[in-house]
LOVEX-583358 format. One line per 8 residues: number of its first residue (from 1); for each residue x, y, z of C-alpha. Coordinates in steps of 0.5 Angstrom, whole numbers, plus 500, padded with zeros to 3 digits. Each point is the difference from the previous one (the first is absolute). Layout:
N
NUM) X:Y:Z; ... $
END
This chain:
508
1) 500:500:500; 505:505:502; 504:498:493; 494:501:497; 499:506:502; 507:503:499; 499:498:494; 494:503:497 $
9) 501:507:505; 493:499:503; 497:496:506; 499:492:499; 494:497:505; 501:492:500; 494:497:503; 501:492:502 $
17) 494:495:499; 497:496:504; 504:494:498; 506:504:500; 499:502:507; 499:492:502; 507:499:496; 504:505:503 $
25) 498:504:505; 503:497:507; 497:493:504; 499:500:507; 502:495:506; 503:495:496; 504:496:506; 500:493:504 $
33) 501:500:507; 502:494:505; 498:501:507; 502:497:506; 497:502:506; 502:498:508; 495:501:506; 502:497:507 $
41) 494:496:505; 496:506:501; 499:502:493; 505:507:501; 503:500:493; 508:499:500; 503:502:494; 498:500:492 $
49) 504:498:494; 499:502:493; 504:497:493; 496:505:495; 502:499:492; 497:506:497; 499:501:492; 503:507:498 $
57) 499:498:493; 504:501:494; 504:506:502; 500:504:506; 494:506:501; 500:506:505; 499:497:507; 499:492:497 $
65) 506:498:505; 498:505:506; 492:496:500; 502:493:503; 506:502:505; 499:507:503; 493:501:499; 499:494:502 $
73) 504:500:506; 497:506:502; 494:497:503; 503:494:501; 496:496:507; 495:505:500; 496:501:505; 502:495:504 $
81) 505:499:506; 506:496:496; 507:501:501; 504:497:496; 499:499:492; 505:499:493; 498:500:494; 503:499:494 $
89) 499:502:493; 503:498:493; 498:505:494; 500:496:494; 498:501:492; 496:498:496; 496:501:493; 494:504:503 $
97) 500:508:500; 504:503:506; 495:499:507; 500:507:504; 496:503:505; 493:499:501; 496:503:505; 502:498:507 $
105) 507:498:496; 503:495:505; 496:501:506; 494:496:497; 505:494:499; 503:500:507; 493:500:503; 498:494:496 $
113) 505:496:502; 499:502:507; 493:499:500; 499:494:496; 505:496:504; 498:503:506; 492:496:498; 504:493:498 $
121) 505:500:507; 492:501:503; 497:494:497; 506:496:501; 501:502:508; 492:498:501; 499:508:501; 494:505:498 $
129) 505:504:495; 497:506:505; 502:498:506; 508:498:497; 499:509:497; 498:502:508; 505:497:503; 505:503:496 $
137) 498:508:498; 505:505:503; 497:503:505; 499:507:502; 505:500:506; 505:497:495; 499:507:495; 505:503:499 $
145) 502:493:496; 506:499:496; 498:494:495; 506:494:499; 502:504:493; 501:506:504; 493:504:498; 498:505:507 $
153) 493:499:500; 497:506:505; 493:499:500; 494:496:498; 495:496:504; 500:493:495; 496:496:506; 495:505:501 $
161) 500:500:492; 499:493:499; 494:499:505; 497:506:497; 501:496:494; 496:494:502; 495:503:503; 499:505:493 $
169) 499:494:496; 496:496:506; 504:495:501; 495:497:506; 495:499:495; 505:495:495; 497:494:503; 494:500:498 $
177) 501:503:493; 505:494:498; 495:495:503; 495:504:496; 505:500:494; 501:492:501; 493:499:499; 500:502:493 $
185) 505:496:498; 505:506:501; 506:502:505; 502:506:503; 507:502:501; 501:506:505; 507:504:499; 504:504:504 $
193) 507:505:499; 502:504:504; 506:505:496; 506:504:501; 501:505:495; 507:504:498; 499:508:498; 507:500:496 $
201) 501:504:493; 504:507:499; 501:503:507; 500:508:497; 493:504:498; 499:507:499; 494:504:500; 500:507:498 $
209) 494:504:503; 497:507:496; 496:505:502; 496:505:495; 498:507:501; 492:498:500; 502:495:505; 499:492:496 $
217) 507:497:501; 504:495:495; 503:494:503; 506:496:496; 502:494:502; 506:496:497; 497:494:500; 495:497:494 $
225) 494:497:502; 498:493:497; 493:500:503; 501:500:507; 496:507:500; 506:504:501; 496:505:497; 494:500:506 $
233) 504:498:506; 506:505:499; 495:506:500; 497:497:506; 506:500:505; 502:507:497; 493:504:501; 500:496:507 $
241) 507:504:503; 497:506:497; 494:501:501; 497:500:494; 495:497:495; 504:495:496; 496:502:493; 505:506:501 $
249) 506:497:499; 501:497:493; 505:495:498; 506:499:496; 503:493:500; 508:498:497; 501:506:497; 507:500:499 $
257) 501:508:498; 496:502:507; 502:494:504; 506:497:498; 501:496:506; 496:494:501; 501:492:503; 494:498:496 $
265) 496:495:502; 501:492:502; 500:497:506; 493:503:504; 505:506:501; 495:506:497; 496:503:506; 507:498:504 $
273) 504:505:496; 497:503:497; 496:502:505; 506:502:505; 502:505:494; 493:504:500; 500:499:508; 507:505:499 $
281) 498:504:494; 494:501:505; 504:502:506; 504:506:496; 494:503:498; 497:500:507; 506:503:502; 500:505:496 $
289) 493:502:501; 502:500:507; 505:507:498; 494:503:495; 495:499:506; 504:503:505; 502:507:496; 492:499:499 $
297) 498:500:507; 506:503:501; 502:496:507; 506:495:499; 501:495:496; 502:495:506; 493:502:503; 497:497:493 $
305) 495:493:501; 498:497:495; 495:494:499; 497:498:493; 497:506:497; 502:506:504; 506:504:504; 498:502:507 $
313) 504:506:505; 502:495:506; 495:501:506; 495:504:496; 494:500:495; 505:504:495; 500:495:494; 499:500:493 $
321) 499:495:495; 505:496:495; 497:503:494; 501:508:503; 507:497:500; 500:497:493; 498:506:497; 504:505:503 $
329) 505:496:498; 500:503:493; 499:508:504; 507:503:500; 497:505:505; 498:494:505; 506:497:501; 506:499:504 $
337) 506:505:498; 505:496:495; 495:494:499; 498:499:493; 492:499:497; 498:493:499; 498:493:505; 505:495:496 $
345) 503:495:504; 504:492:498; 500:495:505; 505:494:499; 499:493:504; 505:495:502; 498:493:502; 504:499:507 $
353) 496:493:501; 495:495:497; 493:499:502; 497:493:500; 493:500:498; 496:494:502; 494:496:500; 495:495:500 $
361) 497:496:494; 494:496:501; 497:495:494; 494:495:500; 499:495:494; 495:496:498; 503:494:496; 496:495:494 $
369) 505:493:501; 496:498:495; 504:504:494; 505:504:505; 496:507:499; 501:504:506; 496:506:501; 502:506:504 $
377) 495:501:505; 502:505:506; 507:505:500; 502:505:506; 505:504:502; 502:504:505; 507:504:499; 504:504:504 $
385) 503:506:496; 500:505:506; 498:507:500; 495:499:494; 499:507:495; 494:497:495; 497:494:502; 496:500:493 $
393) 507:500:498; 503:495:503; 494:495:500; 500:499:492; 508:499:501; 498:495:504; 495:497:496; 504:501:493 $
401) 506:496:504; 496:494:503; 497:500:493; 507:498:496; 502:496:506; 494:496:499; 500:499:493; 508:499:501 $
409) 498:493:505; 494:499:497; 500:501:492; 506:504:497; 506:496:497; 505:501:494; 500:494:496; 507:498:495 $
417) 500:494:497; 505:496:502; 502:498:493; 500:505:496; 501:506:505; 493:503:497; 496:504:505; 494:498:500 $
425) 497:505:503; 501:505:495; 492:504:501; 495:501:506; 497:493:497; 505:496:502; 502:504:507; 495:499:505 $
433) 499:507:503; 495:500:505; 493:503:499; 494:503:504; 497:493:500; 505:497:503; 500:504:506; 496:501:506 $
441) 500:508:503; 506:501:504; 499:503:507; 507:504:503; 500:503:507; 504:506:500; 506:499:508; 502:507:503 $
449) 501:497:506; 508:499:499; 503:507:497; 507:500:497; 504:505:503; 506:498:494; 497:506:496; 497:507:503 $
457) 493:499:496; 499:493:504; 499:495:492; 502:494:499; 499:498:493; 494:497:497; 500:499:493; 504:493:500 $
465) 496:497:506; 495:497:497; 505:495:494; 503:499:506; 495:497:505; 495:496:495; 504:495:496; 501:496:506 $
473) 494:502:503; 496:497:494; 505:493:499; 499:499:508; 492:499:499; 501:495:494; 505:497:504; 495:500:506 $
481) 495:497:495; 504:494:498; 503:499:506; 493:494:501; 505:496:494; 505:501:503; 503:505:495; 504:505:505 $
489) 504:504:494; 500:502:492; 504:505:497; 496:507:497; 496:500:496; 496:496:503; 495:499:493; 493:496:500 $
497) 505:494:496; 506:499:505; 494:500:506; 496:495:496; 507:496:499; 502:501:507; 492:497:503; 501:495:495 $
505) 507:497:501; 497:500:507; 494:496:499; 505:495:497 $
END
């Protein structure tokens, strides 16, 4: 394209087909892992030893080798209690497309394989796979906990999230429901996973913040949204510093002539810094009101208060609003000697420390062992994300990201042939994509009980949190409906055709 468009002095657009996109852009999650878990008499887990051979494809794409070993290794152990862990990871190539990052980029993969053994070690002890997780979640009284890879956990109630879990999908009433299931020749599987997440990505932002004289106001972020509402929720937590009506402000994104400093986004860092940047632009502008109110209520600087929408005299009813200020911003009369017209600040933030949002995914199937097709009946979530900005926001994160994790266990598979080396799945009609029929409405309880002080707005970050938590949560509840033959693990995906294989070779 670019040779092109050298070539002929004028710009050159390529557009990829659907096809193209299946043969050429990045696959995700390509990898094999051996587990070995060791518990002691009491069924407190001891250690976790994992041997991962993981598929970077035919070369090397941006983060392929940073996926299954960092990432994975940032959040490795969860949410549990577990001392010791090793892991060991082998890239090795192969005649696909580069595999890279896909939402949750790691921590999806570590929290599976957790999970998923967690459920086995269950069954072959004789245990309630929920009785074996509440003997082992960190406790309250262990936080700050620094895990066995050496990340330092703050905050988080993960046992408090867990019960509030079960109580949101109404476990007390799964008894019956699997009876009634069982009467219809049918069978119910109860899923459940606890998650950890990792925010991770770049750890600079800027946000620069510009005032007008009729009082609207420009936000520039260095970062690009990519649906995650940027556009809504950046707004919101400047209008909130301030005072103002959110429509006022409006917005301009990865602009590289206004912000030429941004981190972008990846790895649930937006809010965070983002965020930390505006916060700073905020402050800046709040101070120098504090001098323009002070020459206009002509009392000291010092004595200046301020809270969201307007400046006070300390220990008087003297005050005057932020728009007042605003607009006498752009007066050189109103101003204090030597300060130029205008409110313009920058803000820049620099992550100090990592945030770990966590969680609970709780699935519910009902399974036909006649021709192993299962049917999604139940899915609830309840997330820590700590200080929540927009919860409408956040919610459809969740949603979005347990969709794809569900599709991941349930549905989604690319497929070469092992001959030839011909992707078989080259279109939406042989890539298995979920759809709205294959899904039930997804229940997500928002947790505020357990703030983050790693960053001064208090987030832990959202937008990978649902790829996180629902693959193992949905291949628990099939696994749970096939425990009665005895079948206790699958690899993903766990398609109508290998459940019906798997039923069948049971049945002898």
């Amino acid at each position: 394209v670019m040779f092109a468009s050298e070539r002929l002095g004028r710009p050159v657009k390529w557009v990829n087909d659907r096809i193209g996109s299946f043969q050429s852009d990045v696959h995700g999650r390509d990898l094999v892992s051996d587990v070995e878990f060791a518990l002691d008499a009491d069924g407190r887990f001891l250690a976790l030893r994992a041997h991962t051979i993981s598929n970077m494809g035919a070369y090397l794409s941006t983060y392929g080798s940073i996926v299954p070993t960092n990432a994975t290794a940032a959040v490795m152990g969860g949410v549990y209690d577990l001392r010791a862990v090793f892991m060991e990871v082998r890239g090795v190539w192969t005649n696909t497309v580069p595999v890279d990052a896909y939402r949750g980029a790691g921590r999806p993969e570590a929290n599976y394989i957790l999970e998923r053994t967690i459920d086995v070690a269950a069954r072959q002890l004789g245990l309630s796979p929920l009785e074996l997780r509440r003997r082992n979640f960190i406790k309250l009284a262990q936080l700050p906990y620094t895990t066995a890879m050496g990340r330092v956990l703050d905050s988080g109630d993960f046992a408090g999230v867990f019960e509030r879990a079960l109580k949101l999908a109404d476990h007390a009433g799964l008894a019956a429901r699997k009876a009634e299931a069982k009467s219809r020749g049918r069978r119910r599987g109860f899923g459940i996973a606890p998650y950890l997440e990792a925010t991770l990505g770049k750890p600079t932002e800027s946000a620069r913040i510009e005032f007008h004289a009729d009082g609207t106001a420009t936000l520039i972020v260095g970062s690009q949204s990519n649906g995650q509402g940027h556009e809504t929720t950046f707004p919101q937590i400047v209008a909130a510093e301030l005072g103002i009506d959110p429509t006022r402000i409006r917005y301009l994104q990865a602009d590289t002539d206004l912000a030429p400093d941004g981190g972008g986004h990846g790895g649930s860092r937006s809010t965070q810094h983002a965020g930390g940047a505006m916060l700073k632009a905020s402050e800046a502008i709040i101070a120098k009101g504090k001098l323009i109110a002070a020459n206009l209520l002509e009392a000291a600087a010092v004595d200046i208060e301020w809270k969201p929408g307007e400046f006070r005299v300390t220990g008087t009813d003297r005050r005057i609003a932020f728009d007042a200020v605003v607009r006498a911003a752009f007066d050189a009369a109103k101003l204090p000697a030597g300060m130029s017209p205008g409110l313009d600040e920058t803000g820049k933030y620099e992550r100090t420390a990592f945030n770990y949002p966590n969680g609970c995914h709780v699935a519910e199937i009902e399974l036909d062992p006649e021709t192993g097709v299962v049917q999604l009946v139940g899915y609830w979530v309840v997330d820590d994300f700590g200080r929540i900005i927009n919860p409408m926001i956040v919610r459809g994160q969740v949603i979005g990201g347990a969709v794809q994790g569900i599709g991941q266990a349930l549905l989604e598979q690319v497929v070469y042939d092992p001959s030839s080396a011909q992707l078989l799945t080259a279109s939406a009609m042989d890539y298995c994509l979920p759809r709205a029929d294959d899904l039930p409405a997804i229940a997500v309880e928002l947790f505020e009980g357990a703030p983050t002080k790693t960053n001064p707005l208090g987030v832990k970050g959202a937008g990978e949190a649902g790829a996180t938590g629902a693959p193992q949560a949905a291949a628990n509840a099939v696994l749970d409906a096939l425990a009665e033959w005895g079948i206790h693990h699958l690899d993903m995906p766990l398609t109508r055709e290998k459940i019906w294989r798997a039923i069948t070779a049971a049945r002898g």
